[in-house]
C-alpha positions in Angstrom: -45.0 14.0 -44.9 -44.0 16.1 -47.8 -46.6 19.0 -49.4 -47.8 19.1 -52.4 -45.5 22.3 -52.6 -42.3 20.8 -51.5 -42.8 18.1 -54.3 -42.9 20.4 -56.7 -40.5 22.6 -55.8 -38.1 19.2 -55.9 -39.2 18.5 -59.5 -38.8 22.2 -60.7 -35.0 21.9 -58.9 -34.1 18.3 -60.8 -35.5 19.3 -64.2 -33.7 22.5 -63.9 -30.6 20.8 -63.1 -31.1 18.2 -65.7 -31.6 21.4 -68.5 -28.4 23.0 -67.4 -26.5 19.6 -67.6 -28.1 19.0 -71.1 -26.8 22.7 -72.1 -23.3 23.0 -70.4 -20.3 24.0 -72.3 -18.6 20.5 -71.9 -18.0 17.5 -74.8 -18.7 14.5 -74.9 -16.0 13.5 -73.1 -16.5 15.9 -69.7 -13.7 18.1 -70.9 -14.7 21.9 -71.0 -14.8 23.4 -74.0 -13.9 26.8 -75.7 -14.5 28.6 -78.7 -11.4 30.4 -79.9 -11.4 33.4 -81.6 -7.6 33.2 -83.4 -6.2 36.7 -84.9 -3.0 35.0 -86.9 -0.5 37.4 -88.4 0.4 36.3 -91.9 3.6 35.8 -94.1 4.6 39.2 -95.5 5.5 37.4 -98.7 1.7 37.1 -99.7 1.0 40.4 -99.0 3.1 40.8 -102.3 0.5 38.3 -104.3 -1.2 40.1 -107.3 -4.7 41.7 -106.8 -6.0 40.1 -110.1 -6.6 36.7 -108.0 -8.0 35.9 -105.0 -6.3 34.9 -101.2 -8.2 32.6 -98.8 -6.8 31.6 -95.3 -8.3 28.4 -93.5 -7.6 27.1 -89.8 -8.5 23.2 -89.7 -8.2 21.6 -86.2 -6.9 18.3 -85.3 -7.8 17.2 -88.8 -11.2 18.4 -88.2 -13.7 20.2 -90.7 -11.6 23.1 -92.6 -12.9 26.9 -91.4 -12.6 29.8 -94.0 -10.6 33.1 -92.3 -10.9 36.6 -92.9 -8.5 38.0 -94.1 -8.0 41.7 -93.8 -4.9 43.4 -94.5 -2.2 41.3 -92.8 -4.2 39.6 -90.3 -6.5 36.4 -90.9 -9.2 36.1 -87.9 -11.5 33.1 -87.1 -13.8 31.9 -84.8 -13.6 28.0 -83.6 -15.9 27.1 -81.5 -16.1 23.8 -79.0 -12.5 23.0 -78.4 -11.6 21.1 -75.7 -9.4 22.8 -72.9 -6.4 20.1 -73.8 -3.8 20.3 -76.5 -4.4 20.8 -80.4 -2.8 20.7 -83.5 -3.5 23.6 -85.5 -2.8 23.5 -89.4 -3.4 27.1 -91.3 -3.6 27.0 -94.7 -3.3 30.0 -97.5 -4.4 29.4 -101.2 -4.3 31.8 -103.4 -6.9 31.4 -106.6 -6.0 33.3 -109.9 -7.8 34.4 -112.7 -7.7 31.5 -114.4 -9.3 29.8 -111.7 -6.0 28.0 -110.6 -6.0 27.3 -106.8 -2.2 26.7 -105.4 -1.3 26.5 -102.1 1.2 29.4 -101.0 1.7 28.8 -97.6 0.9 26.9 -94.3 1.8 26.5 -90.6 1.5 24.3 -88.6 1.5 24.1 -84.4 0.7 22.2 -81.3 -1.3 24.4 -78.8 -2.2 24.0 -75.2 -5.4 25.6 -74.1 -6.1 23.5 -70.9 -4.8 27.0 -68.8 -8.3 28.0 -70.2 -6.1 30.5 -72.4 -7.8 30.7 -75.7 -4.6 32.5 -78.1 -3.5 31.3 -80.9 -0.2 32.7 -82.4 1.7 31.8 -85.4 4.6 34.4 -86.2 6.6 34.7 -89.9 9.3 32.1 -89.2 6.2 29.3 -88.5 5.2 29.9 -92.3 6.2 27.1 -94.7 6.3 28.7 -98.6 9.1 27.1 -99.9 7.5 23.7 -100.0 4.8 24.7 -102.6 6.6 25.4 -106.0 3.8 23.6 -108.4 6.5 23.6 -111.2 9.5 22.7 -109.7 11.8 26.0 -110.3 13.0 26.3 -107.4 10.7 29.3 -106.7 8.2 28.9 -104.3 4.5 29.6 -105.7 4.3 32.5 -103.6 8.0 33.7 -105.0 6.3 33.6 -108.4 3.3 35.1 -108.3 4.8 38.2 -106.3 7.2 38.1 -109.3 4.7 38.0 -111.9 5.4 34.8 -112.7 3.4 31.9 -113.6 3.7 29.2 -110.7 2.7 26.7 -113.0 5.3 27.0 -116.0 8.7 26.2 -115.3 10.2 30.1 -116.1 14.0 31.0 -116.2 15.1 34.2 -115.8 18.2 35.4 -116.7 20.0 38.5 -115.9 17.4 39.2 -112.9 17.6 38.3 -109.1 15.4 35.2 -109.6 16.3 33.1 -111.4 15.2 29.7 -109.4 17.0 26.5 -110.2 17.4 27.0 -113.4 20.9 26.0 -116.1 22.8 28.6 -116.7 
């Protein structure tokens, strides 16, 4: 026959094993989970983007919710917490916001990463970037291209006599 004692000491043991079950680090679907701090080098081309406007970096998961990077100097940093320790795709995204309130996109990358090794790095490097596919006016200069030039990414702008010129007739 048990003691009161024993009996307790048997409900104390299941109710703490039923607290640290209710608050373990796993999803829904039994998979452990991360959070993932991600220190992403970015394109030197917008580090040429004027100061009069503003840069934001975002790092959206597997088409999740959209997450707002810091960005200081060349690096953008983030925090994403709960990932599963399984593969990812990982979409970052620069905008750049001018003083006219204008929001274009002036780069983004795009990768597949792996983080069931329970490694939680995330790398892009320059030749990841895609700026070339965001050119709002259809010069044949990227937006980024433009604003580092002065430009307006917005108006169609030919430049003759100087190294850009874009897709513009001669």
């Amino acid at each position: 026959m048990r003691t009161r004692k024993s009996r307790y000491t048997l409900l104390i043991w299941v109710f703490g094993l039923l607290a640290l079950s209710a608050c373990s680090n796993e999803s829904s679907d039994n998979q452990p989970t991360t959070s993932v701090t991600s220190v992403i080098q970015m394109p030197a081309s917008l580090l040429l983007l004027p100061p009069d406007g503003v840069l934001r970096a975002y790092v959206t998961v597997d088409d999740g919710e959209r997450i707002e990077m810091t960005i200081s100097g060349d690096i953008a940093t983030a925090t994403i917490p709960g990932l599963s320790r399984t593969t990812h795709d990982v979409l970052i995204t620069y905008e750049f916001t001018d003083s006219a309130s204008n929001t274009l996109t002036v780069a983004t990358a795009i990768k597949t990463v792996d983080l069931s090794s329970g490694d939680a790095s995330i790398a892009f490097v320059e030749t990841d970037y895609d700026t070339a596919s965001y050119d709002n006016d259809s010069d044949c200069l990227s937006n980024a291209e433009e604003l580092a030039a002065g430009l307006n990414p917005l108006n169609s702008e030919c430049i003759l006599g100087a190294s850009l010129i874009g897709c513009c007739t001669l």
